[in-house]
N, C-alpha and C positions, 0 to 999 in steps of 0.2 A: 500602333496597335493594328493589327489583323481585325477580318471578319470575325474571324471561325473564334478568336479569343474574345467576343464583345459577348456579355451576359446576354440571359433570356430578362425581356423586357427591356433593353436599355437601346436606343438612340444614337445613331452615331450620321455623320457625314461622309462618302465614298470622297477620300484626298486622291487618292491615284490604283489605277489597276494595271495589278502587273500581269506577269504570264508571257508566252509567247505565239504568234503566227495563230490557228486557227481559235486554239485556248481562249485569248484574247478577245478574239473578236466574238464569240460565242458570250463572251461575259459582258460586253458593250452591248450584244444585242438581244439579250436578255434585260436589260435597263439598269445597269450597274454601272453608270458613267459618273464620274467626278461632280462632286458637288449636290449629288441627290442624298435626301434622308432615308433612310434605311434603319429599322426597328427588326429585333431578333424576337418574334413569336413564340416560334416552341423548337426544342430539339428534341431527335426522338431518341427513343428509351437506351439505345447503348452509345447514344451520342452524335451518330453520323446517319442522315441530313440533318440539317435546321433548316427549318420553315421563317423565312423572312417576310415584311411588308414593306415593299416603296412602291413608289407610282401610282398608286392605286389597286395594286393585284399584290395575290401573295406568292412567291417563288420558293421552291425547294432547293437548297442545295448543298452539296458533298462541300465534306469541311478542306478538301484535299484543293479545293477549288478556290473555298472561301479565303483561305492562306493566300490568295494572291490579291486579295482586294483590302488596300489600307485605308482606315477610317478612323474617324477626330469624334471622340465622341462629345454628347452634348450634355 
């Protein structure tokens, strides 16, 4: 399972982030690394961002992005 497919409210673990070259590293350095928890807060009204929580902050992001980060949910 994708990001961008995990429901609002629900829990999941980051297993692996795909993407390529700076994509990539923009989403490791945003705190999207393997094995963090990650909760889906709100998406907005025509669907595209979703506002997530891990780390301790909350991040916005485009589901076109969120497609490359797979997660295990809990």
């Amino acid at each position: 399972m994708t990001l961008s497919q995990l429901p609002i409210g629900r829990r999941a673990v980051i297993t692996t982030v795909g993407g390529e070259g700076t994509l990539r590293l923009r989403l490791l350095d945003l705190g999207l690394i393997p094995k963090t928890e990650v909760t889906v807060t709100r998406v907005a009204p025509m669907g595209d961002p979703m506002e997530l929580s891990l780390r301790g902050y909350v991040l916005t992001l485009r589901l076109e992005d969120a497609a490359k980060v797979e997660v295990s949910p809990l």
